[in-house]
Structures are given as structure tokens and as C-alpha cells.
C-alpha positions in Angstrom: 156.7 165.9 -99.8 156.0 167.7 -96.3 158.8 167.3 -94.2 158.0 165.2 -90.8 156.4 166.4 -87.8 159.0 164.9 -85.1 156.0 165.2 -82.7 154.0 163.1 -84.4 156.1 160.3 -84.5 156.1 160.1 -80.3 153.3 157.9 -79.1 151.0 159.4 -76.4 148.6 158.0 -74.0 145.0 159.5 -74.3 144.8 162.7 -72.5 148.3 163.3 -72.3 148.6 166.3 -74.1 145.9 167.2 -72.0 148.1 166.3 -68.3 151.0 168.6 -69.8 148.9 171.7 -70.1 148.0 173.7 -67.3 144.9 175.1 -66.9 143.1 172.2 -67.7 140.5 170.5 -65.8 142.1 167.0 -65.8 145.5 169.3 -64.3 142.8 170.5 -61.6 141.7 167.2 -60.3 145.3 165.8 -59.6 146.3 168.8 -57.9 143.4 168.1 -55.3 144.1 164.4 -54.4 148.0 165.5 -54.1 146.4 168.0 -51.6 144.1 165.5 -50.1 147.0 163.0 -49.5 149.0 165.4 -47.8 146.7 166.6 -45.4 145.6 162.9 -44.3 150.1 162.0 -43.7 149.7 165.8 -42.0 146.7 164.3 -39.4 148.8 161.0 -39.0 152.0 162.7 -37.4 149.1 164.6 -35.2 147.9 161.2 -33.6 151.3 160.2 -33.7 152.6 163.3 -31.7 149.7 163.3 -29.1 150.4 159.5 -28.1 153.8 160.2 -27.6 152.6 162.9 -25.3 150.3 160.3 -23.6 152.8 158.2 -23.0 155.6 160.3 -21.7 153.1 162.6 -19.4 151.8 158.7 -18.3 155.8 157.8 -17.4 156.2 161.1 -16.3 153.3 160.7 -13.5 154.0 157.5 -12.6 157.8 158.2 -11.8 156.7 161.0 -10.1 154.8 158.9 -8.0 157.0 156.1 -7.4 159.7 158.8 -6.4 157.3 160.3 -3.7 156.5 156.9 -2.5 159.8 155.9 -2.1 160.8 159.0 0.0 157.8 158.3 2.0 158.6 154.5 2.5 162.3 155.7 3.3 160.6 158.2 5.9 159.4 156.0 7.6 162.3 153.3 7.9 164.6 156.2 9.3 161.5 157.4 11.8 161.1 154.0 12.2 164.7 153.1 13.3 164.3 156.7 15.8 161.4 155.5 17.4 163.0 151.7 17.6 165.6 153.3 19.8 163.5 155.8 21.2 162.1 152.6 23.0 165.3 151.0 23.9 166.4 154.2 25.1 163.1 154.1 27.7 164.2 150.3 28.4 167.5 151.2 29.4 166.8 153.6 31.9 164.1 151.8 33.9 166.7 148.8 33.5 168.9 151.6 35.8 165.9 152.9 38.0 165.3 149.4 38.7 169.1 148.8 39.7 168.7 151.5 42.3 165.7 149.9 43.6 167.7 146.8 44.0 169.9 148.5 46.2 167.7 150.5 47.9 165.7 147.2 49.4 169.0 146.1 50.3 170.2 148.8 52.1 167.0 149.7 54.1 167.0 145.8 54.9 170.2 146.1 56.3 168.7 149.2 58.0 165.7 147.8 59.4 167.8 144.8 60.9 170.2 147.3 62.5 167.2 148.9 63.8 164.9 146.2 65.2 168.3 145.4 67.6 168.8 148.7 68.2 165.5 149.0 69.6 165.2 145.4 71.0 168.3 146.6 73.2 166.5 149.9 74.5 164.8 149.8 78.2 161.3 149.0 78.1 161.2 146.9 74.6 159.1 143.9 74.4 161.8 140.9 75.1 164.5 142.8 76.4 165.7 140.9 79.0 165.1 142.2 82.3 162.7 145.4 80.9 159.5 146.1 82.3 158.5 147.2 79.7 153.9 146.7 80.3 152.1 144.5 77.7 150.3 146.0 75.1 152.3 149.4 74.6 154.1 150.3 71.3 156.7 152.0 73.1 160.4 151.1 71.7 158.3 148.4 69.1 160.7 148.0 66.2 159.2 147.4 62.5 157.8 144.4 61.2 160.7 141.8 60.3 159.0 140.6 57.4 159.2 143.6 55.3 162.5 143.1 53.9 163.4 146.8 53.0 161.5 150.1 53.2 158.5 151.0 51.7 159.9 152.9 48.9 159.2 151.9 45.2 161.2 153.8 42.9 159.4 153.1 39.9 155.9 154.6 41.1 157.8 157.5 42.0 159.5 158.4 39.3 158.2 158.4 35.5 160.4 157.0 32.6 159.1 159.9 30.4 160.9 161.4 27.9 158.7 164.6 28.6 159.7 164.6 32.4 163.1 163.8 31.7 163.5 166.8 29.7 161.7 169.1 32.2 164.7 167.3 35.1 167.4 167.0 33.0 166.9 170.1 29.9 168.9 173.1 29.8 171.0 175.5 27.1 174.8 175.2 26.1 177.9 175.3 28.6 178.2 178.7 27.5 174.8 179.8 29.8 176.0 177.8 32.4 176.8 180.0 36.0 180.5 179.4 37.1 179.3 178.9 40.6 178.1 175.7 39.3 180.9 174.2 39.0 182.2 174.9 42.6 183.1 178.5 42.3 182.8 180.6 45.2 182.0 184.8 44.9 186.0 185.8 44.9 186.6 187.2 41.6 189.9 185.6 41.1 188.1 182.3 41.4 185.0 183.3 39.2 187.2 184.2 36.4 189.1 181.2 36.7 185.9 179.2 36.4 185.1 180.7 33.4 187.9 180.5 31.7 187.5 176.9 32.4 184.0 177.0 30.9 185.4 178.7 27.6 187.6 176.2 27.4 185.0 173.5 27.6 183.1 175.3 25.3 186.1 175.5 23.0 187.0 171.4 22.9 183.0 171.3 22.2 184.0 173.3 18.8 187.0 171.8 17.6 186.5 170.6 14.4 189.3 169.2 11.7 191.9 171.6 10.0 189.5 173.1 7.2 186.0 172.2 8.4 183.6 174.8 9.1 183.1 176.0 13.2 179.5 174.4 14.0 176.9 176.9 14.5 175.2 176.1 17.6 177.0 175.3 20.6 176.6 172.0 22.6 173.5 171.6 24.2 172.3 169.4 27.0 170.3 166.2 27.8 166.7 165.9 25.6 167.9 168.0 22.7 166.0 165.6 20.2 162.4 165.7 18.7 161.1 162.2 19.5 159.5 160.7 22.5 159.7 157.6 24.8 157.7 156.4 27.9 158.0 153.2 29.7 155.4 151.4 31.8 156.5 149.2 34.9 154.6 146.1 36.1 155.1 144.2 39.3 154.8 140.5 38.3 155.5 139.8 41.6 152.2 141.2 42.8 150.7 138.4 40.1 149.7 134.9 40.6 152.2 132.5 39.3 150.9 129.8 37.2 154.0 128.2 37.0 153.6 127.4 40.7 151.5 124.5 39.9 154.0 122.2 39.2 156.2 123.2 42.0 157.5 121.5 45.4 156.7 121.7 49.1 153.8 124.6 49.2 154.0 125.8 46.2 151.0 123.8 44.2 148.8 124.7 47.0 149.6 128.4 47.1 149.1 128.1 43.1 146.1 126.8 43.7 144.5 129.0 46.5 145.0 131.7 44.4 143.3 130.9 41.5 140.5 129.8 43.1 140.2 132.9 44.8 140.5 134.8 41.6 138.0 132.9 39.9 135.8 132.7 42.3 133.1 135.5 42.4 129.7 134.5 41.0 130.2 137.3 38.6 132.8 135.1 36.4 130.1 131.9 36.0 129.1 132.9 32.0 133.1 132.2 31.3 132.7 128.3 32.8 128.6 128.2 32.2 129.2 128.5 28.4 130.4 126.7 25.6 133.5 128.1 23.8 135.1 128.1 20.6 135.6 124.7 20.6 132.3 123.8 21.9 134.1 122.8 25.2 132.3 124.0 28.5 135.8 123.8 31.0 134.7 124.7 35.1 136.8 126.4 37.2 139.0 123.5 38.7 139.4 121.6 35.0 141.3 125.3 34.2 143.6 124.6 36.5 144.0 120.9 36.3 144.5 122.0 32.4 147.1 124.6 33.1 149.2 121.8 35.6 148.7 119.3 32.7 150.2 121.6 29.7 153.9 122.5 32.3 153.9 119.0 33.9 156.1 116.1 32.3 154.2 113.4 32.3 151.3 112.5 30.0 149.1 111.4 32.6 145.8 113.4 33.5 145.5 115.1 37.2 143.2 115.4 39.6 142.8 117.7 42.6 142.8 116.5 46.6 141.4 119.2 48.2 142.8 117.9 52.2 146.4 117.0 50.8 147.8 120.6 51.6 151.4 119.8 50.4 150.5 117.7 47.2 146.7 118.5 46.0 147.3 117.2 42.3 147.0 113.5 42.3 146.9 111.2 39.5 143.7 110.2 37.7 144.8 108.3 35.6 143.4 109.4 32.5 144.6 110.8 29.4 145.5 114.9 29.6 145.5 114.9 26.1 142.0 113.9 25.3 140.3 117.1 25.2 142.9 118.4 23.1 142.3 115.1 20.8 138.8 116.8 19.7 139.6 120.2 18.9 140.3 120.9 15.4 143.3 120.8 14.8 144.7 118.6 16.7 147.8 119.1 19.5 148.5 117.6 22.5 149.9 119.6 25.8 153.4 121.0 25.9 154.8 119.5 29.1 157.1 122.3 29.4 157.2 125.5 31.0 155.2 128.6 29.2 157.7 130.8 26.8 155.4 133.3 27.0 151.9 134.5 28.7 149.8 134.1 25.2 150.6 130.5 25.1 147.8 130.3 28.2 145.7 130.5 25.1 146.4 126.5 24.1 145.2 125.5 27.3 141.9 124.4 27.8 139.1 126.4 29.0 141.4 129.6 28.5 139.7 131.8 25.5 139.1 135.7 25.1 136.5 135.9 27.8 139.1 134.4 30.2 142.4 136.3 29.0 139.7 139.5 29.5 138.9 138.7 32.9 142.1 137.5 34.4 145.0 138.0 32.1 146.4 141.1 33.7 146.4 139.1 37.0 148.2 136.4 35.9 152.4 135.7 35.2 154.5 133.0 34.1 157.9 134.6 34.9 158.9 135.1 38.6 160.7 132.5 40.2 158.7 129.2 41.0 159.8 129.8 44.6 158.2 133.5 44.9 156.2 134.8 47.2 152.7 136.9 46.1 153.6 140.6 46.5 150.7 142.1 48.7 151.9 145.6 47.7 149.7 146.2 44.5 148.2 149.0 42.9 145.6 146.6 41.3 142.5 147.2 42.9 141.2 144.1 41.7 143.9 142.4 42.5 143.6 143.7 46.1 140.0 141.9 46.3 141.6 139.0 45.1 144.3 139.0 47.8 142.0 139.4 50.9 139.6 136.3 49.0 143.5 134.4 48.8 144.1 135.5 52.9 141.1 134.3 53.6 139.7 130.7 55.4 136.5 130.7 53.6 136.4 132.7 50.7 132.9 132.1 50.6 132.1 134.1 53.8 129.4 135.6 53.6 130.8 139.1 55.3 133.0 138.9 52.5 130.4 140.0 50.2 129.5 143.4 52.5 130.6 146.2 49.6 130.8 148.5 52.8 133.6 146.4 54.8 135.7 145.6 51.3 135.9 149.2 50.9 136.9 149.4 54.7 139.6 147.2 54.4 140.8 148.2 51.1 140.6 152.2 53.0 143.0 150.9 55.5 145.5 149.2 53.4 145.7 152.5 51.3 146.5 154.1 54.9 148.8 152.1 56.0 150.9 152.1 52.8 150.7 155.3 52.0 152.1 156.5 56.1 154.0 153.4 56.9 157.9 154.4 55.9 158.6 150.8 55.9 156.7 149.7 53.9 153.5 147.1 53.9 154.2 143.5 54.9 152.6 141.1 54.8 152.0 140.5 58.5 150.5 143.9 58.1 148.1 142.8 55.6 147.0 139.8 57.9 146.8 142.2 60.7 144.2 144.4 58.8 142.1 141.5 58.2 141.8 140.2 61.2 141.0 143.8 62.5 137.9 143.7 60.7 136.3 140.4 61.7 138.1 138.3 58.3 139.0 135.1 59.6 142.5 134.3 57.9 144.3 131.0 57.0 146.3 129.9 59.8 149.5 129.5 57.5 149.2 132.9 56.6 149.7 134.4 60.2 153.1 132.7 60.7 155.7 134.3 59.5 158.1 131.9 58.9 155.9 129.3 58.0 156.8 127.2 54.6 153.0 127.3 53.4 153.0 130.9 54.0 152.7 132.2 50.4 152.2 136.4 51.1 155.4 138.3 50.7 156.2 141.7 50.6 158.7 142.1 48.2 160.0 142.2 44.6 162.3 140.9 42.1 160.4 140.5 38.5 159.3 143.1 36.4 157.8 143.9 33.2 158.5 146.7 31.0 156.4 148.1 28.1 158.4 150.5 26.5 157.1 152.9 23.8 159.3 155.0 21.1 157.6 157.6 18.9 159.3 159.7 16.3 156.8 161.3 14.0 154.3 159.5 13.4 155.7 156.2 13.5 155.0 154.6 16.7 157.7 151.5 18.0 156.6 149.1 21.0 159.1 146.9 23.1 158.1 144.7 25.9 160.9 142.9 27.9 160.9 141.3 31.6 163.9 141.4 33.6 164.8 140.1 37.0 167.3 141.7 39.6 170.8 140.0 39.3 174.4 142.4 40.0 174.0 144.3 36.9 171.0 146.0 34.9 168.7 142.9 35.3 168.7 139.3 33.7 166.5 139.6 30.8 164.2 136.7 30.8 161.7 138.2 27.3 162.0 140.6 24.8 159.1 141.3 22.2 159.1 144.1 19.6 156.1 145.5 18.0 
């Protein structure tokens, strides 16, 4: 018997022996789909890889851009916070300037005074007793008593500007400074004593703690900084007063005078002729009525009696509120003083067109007591203040363009030569000059319906800071008290 065949005992699959040899073409095929698998796991990490890529270059961009937004944003806050200060810094110093004005009324006051009896006392003066002095001549005539101070106004004069400050006040270190400055005279001796002095100055400017490096520039003087500040002043004085409406004695009258006169001119008749916002067509008297109405304390509606000259508001028994009762929404009026000049907007018959027209001639914050400041700057104004000082403001003369330019001509003249100052008395005098007829009150000095003054003691500041380009705005309104003013509003923008 042949001896067994170990192989042939194994069991195969079919094509087995076939698999095992190389060469084949069964061995051929599987070696190309193990090669076809690998390169599809091969394009897998691919897609893999590049959306990783995506994704980081994505984070990558977008922190990128988050940092450079948040250095701008921080930019700003710390230009910001300059320019904030900038502005304070311009509201402080007119706060000052306005101190020195304070004094300066007083002390040429006290001058005037002193020199009105001075002069009353010299031969020839009007009223000096026993003086023959002849009718009619100016000789030994002292200044108008009602000016109250000379005619200096330190805040025309003198511009809170960072700009000019820095041309006034700029200059190099203590080292560049001349000993002479400091009181030194041309002996040697005492020139080099002076600047020893100086060195030493300059040396205390240096000192720095034990270790720290010695600073590189030496210390420098006022406007050393890159920002900017500027600093407007407004007389509110030289503004009508609504809150003279509701006041006592002559007050309401005044109040009222004046905004007649400002509103007046035929040229303001599409503000009362059409309807506003709230299809409400107010005339020129129902303003005012309105504005006594929203600061009085009683709910009652007013009306206005033209030949009471101490009290022309009267009761009309009516409701204020019922205009108000028909807007959308609905409010009634304040009956309380105005906290601030854009509340005039509540009132009725006060819109854009009228804040346009006569917003910049109107105030809520000198005392209810104040006189209207003739001395203005405010050309318009000025036309309103000879329609005020006038009988009839409806005179016909009044509408010559050639004699309101006169007038206004002469003012200018006489305020620009007269050292103390434009009173008021002045300002009636001019009038009357020219052919104006003025109200009797008005030519008394000390009369208690006389409502022209020449003198003043409210003032509003709008105070701008810039640092970069970031831009701060600060308005505030002081009055003159013993210190740097009694602030009475403070906005920031």
C-alpha cells in the first residue's frame, strides 16, 4: 500500500491552493482592492486635515479680530476719559474767568460810586450846591448810575482755548528759563546764585526713588499734552426769562412784554398760522398763557388782561389741561418750575419751528427777579430789545431797515467807546434820539416796572474736550456766589 499523502488529508476551500501561490491571477486581484482601500483611508485623512485647517485659520481670524476690536474699543474709553476731562478742564477755568468778572463789576461799582461824588463835589457839576455850573454842558458829568460796574466783559475778551492757552501760557523746561526771571539783577554774584537756584529746581524735578531710572526729559510747562478743549460762554442774562411769568410785582408783565415783542414780526405768522404735530394751531398769546400754565400751581386755565400792568394773567376759569387731554399720549401740565430748557417742548404750541426761531433767545435759569441784560452780542436779540423798549411795537418807523440799522450803528458805538459800560438809561437814551417813543417805565431808573438792566450774573457754558478723535461735550450753568459759581445744570454728551 502507498503510504499517505499528509497533504491530502487537509481540507481546502476552492481556489485555495490557487490564493497561496504567487503569480496567479486570483493573487493579482487582491493585491489591487488592498491598494484601492488604502488610497480611499489615504483621501479620508486629506479632508480630515484640510477641515482642521478651516477651522483653526477660521478661530484664528476671528480672535484676531476680536483682539483688534477690543484694543480699538479700549482706545477709545481711555481717549474717551481724556477728552471727558479735557472738557472739565475748559469748565473749570471759565468757572475762574468768571470769578474775576465777579470781582471786577464789584470793584469798578465801587469805583464808579466813588467817582460820581467825586465829580458831584467839583465846581461847576450839575447839583452841586451853589455851582454855576450852565444847563446843558457835560462838563464835570459823572457816569450813568445805573451801570453797576465798568464796561468790561472778561469772557469776550479772553478765549477759554486750549490753543490760546498754550500760545499764553507754553514754554520749555526750568532748565531754558533766564535767571533774571526770577528777580535777578545783572551782578554776577547774583546771577550765579540764581542759577544755582534753578539747578536745584531742576534737580527736585528729577529726584526719583533709590534705584529708579533718572527721567529723560526734564519738566516742562503748562500745555504739554496732545488734546484739546474750548469753552463757549453765554449771557443768560441778555435772554428772556420764561420763568418770569409766574412771578410778583412787575415781573409777569415784563415776561410778557418781552415775548410779545419777540414774537411779534409778521415774518414768524407760518409758526401760529399752521397746524403742528398734534394738529393743534396755538397763536401767539395761547404760547404764553401755555407756558404760565405748565410753571403755575394751580390747575386752573389763564387768561391775559392787557390794562392790569401788575397782574395781566387772570383766571378763566377753564381747564389748562384740556389741550393736553387730546394729544396722544396723554399728560397734563407740570405746575413746577422747568428743570431744563427742552422741557419748553411739552408745552403747547412750542414744536421745532418754534425752538428754531426763538430757542436761543429764551432761558429758564436766572433769577425770577433779574433784569434783561441790554448788553448783547445777539443781533437779533438787539431787534428784539428796541421792539421790548418800545410803546408801540407796531410803529410803523419801526419797520424803516435804514433807522434799525442806525440805531443798532449807535449802540455798537457807544459800547464799543464807553469805558463804563452800556446801561440801560443809555439804551433808552439812543432810542429816543432817533424818534422811538419808549415806555414810560423804562425811562425811570428806579422804577419797579423797569425791567432793562445792564448787568450779569447767570451764565452758560458749553464746554468741548477732544482727544483724538473722540469728541466729549459738557454743558453746565452757573451763577455768581463767593466761590467758582453755584452750579444750577450740568449735562454731558
Amino acid at each position: 500500500m502507498d503510504a499517505l499523502n499528509t497533504n491530502d488529508l487537509v481540507p481546502t476551500a476552492p481556489g485555495a491552493a490557487a490564493r497561496a501561490r504567487p503569480g496567479t491571477k486570483s493573487s493579482r486581484k487582491g493585491m489591487r482592492r488592498r491598494d484601492r482601500g488604502g488610497g480611499a483611508r489615504r483621501g479620508v485623512a486629506l479632508i480630515l486635515v484640510l477641515t482642521t485647517l478651516a477651522i483653526l485659520t477660521s478661530l484664528g481670524v476671528d480672535f484676531s479680530y476680536s483682539t483688534r476690536v477690543n484694543l480699538k474699543l479700549a482706545e477709545n474709553l481711555r481717549d474717551e476719559l481724556r477728552a471727558y476731562y479735557m472738557a472739565r478742564s475748559a469748565i473749570s477755568l471759565t468757572r475762574m474767568l468768571l470769578h474775576f468778572q465777579k470781582q471786577l463789576d464789584s470793584v469798578g461799582g465801587a469805583a464808579i460810586a466813588g467817582l460820581q461824588q467825586m465829580m458831584s463835589k467839583m465846581p461847576g457839576a450839575a447839583g452841586a450846591t451853589g455851582a454855576p455850573g450852565a444847563s446843558g454842558s457835560t462838563a464835570g458829568a459823572a457816569p450813568p448810575a445805573s451801570s453797576g460796574g465798568l464796561g468790561i466783559r472778561l469772557w469776550e475778551l479772553i478765549p477759554i482755548d486750549s490753543n490760546a492757552f498754550g500760545m499764553l501760557l507754553g514754554g520749555g523746561s526750568l532748565s531754558d528759563m533766564d535767571p533774571t526771571a526770577m528777580g535777578a539783577d545783572r551782578d554776577p554774584a547774583d546771577l550765579a546764585k540764581r542759577a544755582k537756584e534753578l539747578a536745584g529746581l531742576q534737580g527736585l524735578a528729577h529726584e526719583r526713588p533709590p534705584g529708579a531710572p533718572p527721567l529723560d526729559k526734564p519738566l516742562h510747562a503748562f500745555s504739554s499734552f496732545d488734546g484739546s478743549y474750548s469753552a463757549k460762554i453765554t449771557d443768560e442774562n441778555s435772554r428772556i426769562n420764561v420763568i418770569g411769568l409766574d412771578g410778583l410785582g412787575g415781573q409777569p408783565m415784563a415776561a410778557l412784554t418781552q415775548l410779545r415783542a419777540m414774537m411779534a414780526p409778521p415774518k414768524y405768522d407760518f409758526i401760529f398760522n399752521e397746524d403742528d404735530a398734534n394738529r393743534d394751531r396755538v397763536q401767539r398769546d395761547d404760547v404764553i398763557i401755555a407756558m404760565k400754565d405748565w410753571i403755575d400751581q394751580d390747575e386752573i386755565g389763564t387768561g391775559i388782561d392787557p390794562t392790569n400792568l401788575r397782574s395781566p394773567f387772570v383766571s378763566a376759569f377753564s381747564d389748562e389741561n384740556g389741550a393736553y387731554d387730546r394729544y396722544t399720549p396723554r399728560y397734563k401740565a407740570k405746575n413746577a418750575r422747568f428743570d431744563s430748557l427742552q422741557e419748553l417742548y411739552m408745552v403747547r404750541g412750542v414744536n421745532d419751528r418754534f425752538m428754531a426761531a426763538f430757542g436761543d433767545r429764551l432761558t429758564i435759569w436766572p433769577d425770577i427777579n433779574s433784569k434783561l441784560n441790554i448788553n448783547t452780542s445777539d443781533p437779533q436779540q438787539m431787534m428784539t430789545n428796541i421792539l421790548i423798549a418800545a410803546a408801540n411795537p407796531n410803529d410803523y418807523r419801526l419797520q424803516d431797515p435804514l433807522l434799525l440799522k442806525t440805531i443798532l450803528q449807535e449802540i455798537q458805538m457807544r459800547k464799543m467807546f464807553s469805558f463804563f459800560g452800556l446801561s440801560s438809561a443809555d439804551f433808552v437814551g439812543v432810542l429816543v434820539a432817533n424818534g422811538v417813543q419808549v415806555r414810560p417805565e423804562l425811562q425811570q431808573a428806579n422804577s419797579p416796572l423797569n425791567f432793562l438792566g445792564s448787568q450779569s450774573d447767570t451764565f452758560r457754558i458749553a464746554a468741548t474736550g477732544r482727544w483724538g478723535r473722540v469728541e466729549k461735550r459738557i454743558t453746565a450753568v452757573v451763577r455768581y456766589d463767593d466761590l467758582l459759581g453755584k452750579l444750577l445744570y450740568w449735562k454731558e454728551e
